[in-house]
TIKOLLUM-518051 format. One record per residue (C-alpha): x, y, z; residue in three letters. Coordinates in steps of 0.001 Angstrom, whole numbers, plus 524288, in hexadecimal, padded with zeros to 5 digits. Example, Ala and Ser with C-alpha at 12.3 -4.5 7.8 and 13.67 -1.06 7.14 Angstrom:
8300C7EE6C81E78ALA
835667FBDC81BE4SER
END
This chain:
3CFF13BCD54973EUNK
3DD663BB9149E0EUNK
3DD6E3B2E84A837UNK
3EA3B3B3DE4B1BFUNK
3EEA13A7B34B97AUNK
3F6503AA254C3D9UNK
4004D3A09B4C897UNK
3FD83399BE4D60BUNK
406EC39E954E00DUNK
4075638FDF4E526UNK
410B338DEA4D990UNK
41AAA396834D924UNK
4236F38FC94DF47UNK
423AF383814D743UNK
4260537E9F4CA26UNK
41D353734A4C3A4UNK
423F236A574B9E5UNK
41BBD366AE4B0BFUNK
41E4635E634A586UNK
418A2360024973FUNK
415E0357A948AC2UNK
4198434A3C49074UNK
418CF3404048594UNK
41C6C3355C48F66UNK
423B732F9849ACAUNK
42DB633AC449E1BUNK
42C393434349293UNK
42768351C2492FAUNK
42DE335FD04958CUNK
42C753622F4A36EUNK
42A58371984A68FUNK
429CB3776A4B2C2UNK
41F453815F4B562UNK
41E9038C244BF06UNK
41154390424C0A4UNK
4125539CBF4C8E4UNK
41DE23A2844C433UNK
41A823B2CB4C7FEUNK
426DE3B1414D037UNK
4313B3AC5B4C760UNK
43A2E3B5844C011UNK
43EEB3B0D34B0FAUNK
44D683AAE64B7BBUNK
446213A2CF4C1FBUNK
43C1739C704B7F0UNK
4496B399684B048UNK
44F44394084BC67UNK
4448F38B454BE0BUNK
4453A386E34B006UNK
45398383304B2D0UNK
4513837BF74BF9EUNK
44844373894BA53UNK
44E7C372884AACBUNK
441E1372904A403UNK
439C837F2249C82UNK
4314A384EC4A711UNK
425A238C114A86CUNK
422F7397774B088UNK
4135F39BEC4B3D1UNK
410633ABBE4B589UNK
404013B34D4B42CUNK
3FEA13B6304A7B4UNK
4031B3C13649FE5UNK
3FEBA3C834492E4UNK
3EF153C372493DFUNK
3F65F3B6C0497FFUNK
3F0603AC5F4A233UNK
3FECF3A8B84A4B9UNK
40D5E3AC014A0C9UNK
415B03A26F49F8DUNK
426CB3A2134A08CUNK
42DB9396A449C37UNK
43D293949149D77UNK
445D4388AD49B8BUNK
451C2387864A4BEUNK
45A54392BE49AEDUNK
4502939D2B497A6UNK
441733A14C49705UNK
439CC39BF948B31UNK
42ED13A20A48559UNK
426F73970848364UNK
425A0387A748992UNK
41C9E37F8A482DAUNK
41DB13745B48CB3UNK
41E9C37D8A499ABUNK
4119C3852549500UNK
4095637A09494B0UNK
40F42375714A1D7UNK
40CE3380534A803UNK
3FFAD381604A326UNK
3FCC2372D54A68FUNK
4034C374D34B484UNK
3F987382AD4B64FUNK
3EF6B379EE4B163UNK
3F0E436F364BB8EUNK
3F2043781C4C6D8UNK
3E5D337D834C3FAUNK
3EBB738AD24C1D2UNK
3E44C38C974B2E4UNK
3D7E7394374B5FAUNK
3D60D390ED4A585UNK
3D99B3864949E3AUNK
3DD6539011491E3UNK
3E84B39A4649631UNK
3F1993A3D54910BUNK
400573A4C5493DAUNK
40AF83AF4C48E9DUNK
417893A9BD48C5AUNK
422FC3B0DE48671UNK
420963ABA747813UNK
4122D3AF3847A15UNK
403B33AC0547E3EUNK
4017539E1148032UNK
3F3173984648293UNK
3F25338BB548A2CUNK
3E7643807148FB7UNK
3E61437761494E8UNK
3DD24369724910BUNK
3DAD335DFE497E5UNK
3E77B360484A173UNK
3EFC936455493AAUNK
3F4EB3711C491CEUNK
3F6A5375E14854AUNK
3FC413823A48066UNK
3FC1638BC147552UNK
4076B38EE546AEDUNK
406093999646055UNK
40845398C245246UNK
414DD392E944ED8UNK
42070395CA444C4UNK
42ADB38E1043F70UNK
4365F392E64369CUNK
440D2389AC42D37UNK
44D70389314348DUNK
4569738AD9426A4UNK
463C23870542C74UNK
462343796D43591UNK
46F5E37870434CFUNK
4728C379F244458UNK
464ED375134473DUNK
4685736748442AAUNK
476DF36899446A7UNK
4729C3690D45624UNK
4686135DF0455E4UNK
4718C3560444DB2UNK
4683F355114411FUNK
46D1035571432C0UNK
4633F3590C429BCUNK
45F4834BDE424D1UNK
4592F34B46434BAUNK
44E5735504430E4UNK
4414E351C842A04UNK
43AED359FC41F31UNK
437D736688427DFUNK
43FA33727342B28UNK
445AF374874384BUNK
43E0937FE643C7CUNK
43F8938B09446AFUNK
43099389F744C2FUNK
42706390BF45743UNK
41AC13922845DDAUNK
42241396FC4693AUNK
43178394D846960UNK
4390C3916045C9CUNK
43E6A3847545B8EUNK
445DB37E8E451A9UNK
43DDD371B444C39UNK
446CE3683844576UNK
4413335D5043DB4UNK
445E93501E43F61UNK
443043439D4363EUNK
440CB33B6C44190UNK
43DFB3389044FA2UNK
449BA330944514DUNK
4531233B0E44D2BUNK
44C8D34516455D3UNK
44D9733D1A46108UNK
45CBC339F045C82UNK
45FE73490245ED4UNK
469E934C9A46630UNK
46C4035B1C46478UNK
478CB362464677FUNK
4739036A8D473C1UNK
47E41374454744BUNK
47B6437A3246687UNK
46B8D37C10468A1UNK
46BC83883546DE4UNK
474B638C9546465UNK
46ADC3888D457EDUNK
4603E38AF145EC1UNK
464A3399C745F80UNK
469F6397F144FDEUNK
45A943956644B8CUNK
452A139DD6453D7UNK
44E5D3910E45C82UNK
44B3638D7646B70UNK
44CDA37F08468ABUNK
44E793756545E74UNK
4436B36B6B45C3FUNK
446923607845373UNK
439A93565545140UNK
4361434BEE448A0UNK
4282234860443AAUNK
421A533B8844973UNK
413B833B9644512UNK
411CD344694382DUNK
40223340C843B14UNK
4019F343A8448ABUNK
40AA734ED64484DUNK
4149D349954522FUNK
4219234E0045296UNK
42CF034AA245C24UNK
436643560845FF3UNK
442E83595C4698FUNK
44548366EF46D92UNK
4522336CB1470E5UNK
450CC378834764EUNK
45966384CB473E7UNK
45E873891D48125UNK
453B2383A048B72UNK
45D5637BC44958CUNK
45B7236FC4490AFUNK
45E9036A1548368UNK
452693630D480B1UNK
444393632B48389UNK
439C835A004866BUNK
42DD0360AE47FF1UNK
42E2536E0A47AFFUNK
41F0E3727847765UNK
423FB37F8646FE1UNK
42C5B3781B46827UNK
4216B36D7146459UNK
41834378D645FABUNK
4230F37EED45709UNK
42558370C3450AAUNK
4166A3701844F72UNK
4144137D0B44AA8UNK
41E76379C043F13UNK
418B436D8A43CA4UNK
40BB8373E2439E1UNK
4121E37FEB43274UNK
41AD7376F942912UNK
4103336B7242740UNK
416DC3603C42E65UNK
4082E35DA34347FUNK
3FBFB35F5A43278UNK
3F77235C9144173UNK
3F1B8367D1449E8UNK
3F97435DBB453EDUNK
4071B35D294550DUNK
40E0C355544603FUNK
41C3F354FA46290UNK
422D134B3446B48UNK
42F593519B47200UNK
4392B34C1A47D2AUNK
4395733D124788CUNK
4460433CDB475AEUNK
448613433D483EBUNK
4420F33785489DCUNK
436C6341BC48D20UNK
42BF133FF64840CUNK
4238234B45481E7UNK
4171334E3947777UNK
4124935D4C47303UNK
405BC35E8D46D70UNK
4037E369FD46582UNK
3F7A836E0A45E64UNK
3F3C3377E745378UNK
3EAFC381DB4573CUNK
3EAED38A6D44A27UNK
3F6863964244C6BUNK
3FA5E390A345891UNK
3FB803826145F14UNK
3F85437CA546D54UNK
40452375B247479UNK
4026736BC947D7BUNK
4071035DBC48505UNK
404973572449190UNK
4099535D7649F03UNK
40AB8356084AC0DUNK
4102B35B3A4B8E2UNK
41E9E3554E4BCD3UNK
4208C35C744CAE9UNK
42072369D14D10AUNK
42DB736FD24D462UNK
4338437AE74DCB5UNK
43742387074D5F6UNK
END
C-alpha cells in the first residue's frame, strides 16, 4: 500500500541546508532541501540552486505508487538523480517528524528509489549498475593532465547505477590529490564520451575496499565536488563487476583534497546496492 506524505505548509517558504557524508572537520557536500515544494515551478528550483551554488533538492507529493517525488538541480540545469541531496532530504523529513514510515518510496527522473532510515542514518537504494571500456583515453588524460604511465592496471570506464561517469584509475593517492585539471575543456570531453563527470580514484585499502576519488563534474556550476554518492556507486559497481574486491562493502573517501573531507558507504544488496553517509543540519534559509 501507497502511502502519500504531504509536505507541511509551515515549510514552504524555507530552504534547509543540510550537509551529507562528513568525514571530518569541514568536509561534506552541503545540499539544500526544500521540503514543500507544490509551489515552485522547474526555473525557480534552478534559481534556488544558483543562489545558494550547491545541488538542491526539491520535496513534492508522491507520484507513480510513490510516497514522494523528488527534483534535484544544480545551479545550470535539473539532474535526474542526487545521491547526496536524497539522503538529505530524507534525513531532514526524518528529523521533522514528517516520515509516517521509516521505509518509503520516491520517483525521481532516472527511476524508483527506496529509502530508510536506521538509528538517525538514512540510507538509500541504487539499481543494478553497468560499466563500459572507454577505448580512446586520449582527451580523458589530456584534461586531468595524466600520461598513461599515471593509470594502474584497470580500464577507464564509462559506469552507472544512475548517471554515467567516467572512472579513471590512478596508481596512487598522491597523484590524485596532485590533479589539477584543465576546467575549460571538461565539458567538452565529457560530451566526447557520453559522460556527466569525470571521476578519477586511486585504491587505499585493497582489504577493506577503500578507495579515494575527486569528481569533476560536466556542466554543474562548479568545477569540483565535495562528495558525489552516484558517482561512488558507479566506481563500486565496477569494482565488483571487474574483480577489484571481493567486499559486499565498499567506501570511498571524496573532497580531501578540497580541504572538505567526506566518506560514502555503499553496500551490495544482490542486483542492486544501498547508498548511504552521515547527515547533520547546517541552518535554515529563506527561499
Amino acid at each position: 500500500m501507497t502511502h502519500q506524505h504531504i509536505p507541511d505548509r509551515r515549510y514552504s517558504d524555507r530552504a534547509f541546508l543540510v550537509n551529507v557524508f562528513s568525514n571530518g572537520p569541514g568536509g561534506g557536500n552541503p545540499a539544500p532541501v526544500v521540503v514543500d515544494a507544490r509551489g515552485l515551478a522547474g526555473e525557480a528550483m534552478r534559481r534556488i540552486a544558483a543562489t545558494h551554488g550547491h545541488e538542491s533538492a526539491f520535496v513534492l507529493p508522491g507520484r507513480d505508487s510513490s510516497d514522494y517525488h523528488f527534483r534535484f538541480f544544480v545551479p545550470n540545469h535539473e539532474m535526474e538523480m542526487c545521491g547526496h541531496a536524497t539522503l538529505g532530504a530524507i534525513w531532514l523529513l526524518d528529523q521533522l517528524g514528517r516520515l509516517a514510515l521509516k521505509d518509503v518510496s520516491i520517483m525521481t527522473l532516472s527511476g524508483p528509489v527506496e529509502a530508510r532510515v536506521d538509528g538517525g542514518q538514512a540510507r538509500i537504494t541504487q539499481p543494478k549498475g553497468w560499466c563500459n571500456t572507454v577505448e580512446d583515453i586520449g582527451a580523458v588524460l589530456e584534461v586531468l593532465g595524466l600520461q598513461p604511465s599515471d593509470l594502474f592496471d584497470y580500464p577507464v570506464q564509462n559506469a552507472a547505477t544512475s548517471r554515467v561517469k567516467t572512472l579513471v584509475p590512478l596508481r596512487s593517492v598522491e597523484l590524485l590529490h596532485g590533479l589539477r585539471p584543465d576546467f575549460s575543456r571538461v565539458t567538452g570531453v565529457c560530451d566526447q564520451i557520453g559522460s556527466t563527470g569525470l571521476y578519477p580514484f586511486a585504491l587505499v585499502d585493497a582489504k577493506a575496499a577503500i578507495f579515494s576519488a575527486r569528481q569533476f563534474p560536466r556542466s554543474s556550476g562548479y568545477p569540483e565536488d565535495a562528495a558525489t554518492g552516484i558517482a561512488a556507486t558507479a566506481l563500486a559497481w565496477s569494482a565488483w563487476e571487474l574483480g577489484l574486491t571481493s567486499q559486499h562493502r565498499v567506501v570511498v573517501r571524496q573532497g580531501e583534497a578540497m580541504g572538505r573531507p567526506s566518506r560514502i558507504t555503499i553496500e551490495r544488496d544482490g542486483d542492486r546496492c544501498w547508498l548511504s553517509g552521515d547527515a547533520e543540519l547546517i541552518r535554515e534559509m529563506p527561499l
